[in-house]
N, C-alpha and C positions, 0 to 999 in steps of 0.2 A: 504494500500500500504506500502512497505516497501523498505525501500534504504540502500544501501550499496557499498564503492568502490571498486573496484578489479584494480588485473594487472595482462596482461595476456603478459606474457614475449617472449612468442616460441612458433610457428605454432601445436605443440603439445596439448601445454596451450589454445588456440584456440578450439582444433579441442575435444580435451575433456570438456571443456567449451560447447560447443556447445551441443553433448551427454548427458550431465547431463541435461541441462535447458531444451532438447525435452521430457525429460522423464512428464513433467509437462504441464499439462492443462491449466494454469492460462498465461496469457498473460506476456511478458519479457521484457520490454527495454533498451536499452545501450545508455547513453550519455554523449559522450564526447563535450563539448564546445556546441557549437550551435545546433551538432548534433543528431540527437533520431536515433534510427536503434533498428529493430528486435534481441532479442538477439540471436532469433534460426534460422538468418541467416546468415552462414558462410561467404557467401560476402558481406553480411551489416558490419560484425566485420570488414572484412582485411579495408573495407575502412576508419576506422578510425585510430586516430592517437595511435598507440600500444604503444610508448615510455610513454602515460602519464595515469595518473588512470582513470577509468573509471567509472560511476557511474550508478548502477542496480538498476531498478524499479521493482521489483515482485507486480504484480497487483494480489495482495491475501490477506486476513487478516491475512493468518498462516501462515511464510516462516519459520519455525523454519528447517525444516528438510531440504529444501532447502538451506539456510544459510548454513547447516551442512556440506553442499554436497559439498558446495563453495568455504570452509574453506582455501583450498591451496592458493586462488588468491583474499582472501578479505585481504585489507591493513587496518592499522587504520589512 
């Protein structure tokens, strides 16, 4: 498994977000605070809180190219 934060600042950042992660087989989670949400679900994302980072589970041993993909919305 592999983690990483992102922020996704605009319904844009969302809706491309979401595009890239379906391109992948391996299962996605987003959690913020308490909450797990599918990442390849468009209304699991809006219902979290967008102002704060978010933190990506790629349930895969190899996210290298994935990570790659990300690039625009992972913070450090």
């Amino acid at each position: 498994m592999t983690t990483f934060k992102i922020m996704l600042s605009s319904i844009n950042d969302v809706k491309n977000f979401v595009n890239i992660v379906n391109k992948y087989e391996f299962d996605i989670d987003l959690i913020s605070e308490r909450y797990v949400v599918d990442a390849k679900s468009i209304m699991g994302i809006f219902s979290l809180d967008l102002t704060k980072t978010i933190a990506v589970e790629a349930h895969t041993e190899d996210a290298t190219e994935f990570a790659g993909e990300l690039k625009p919305y992972i913070v450090e």
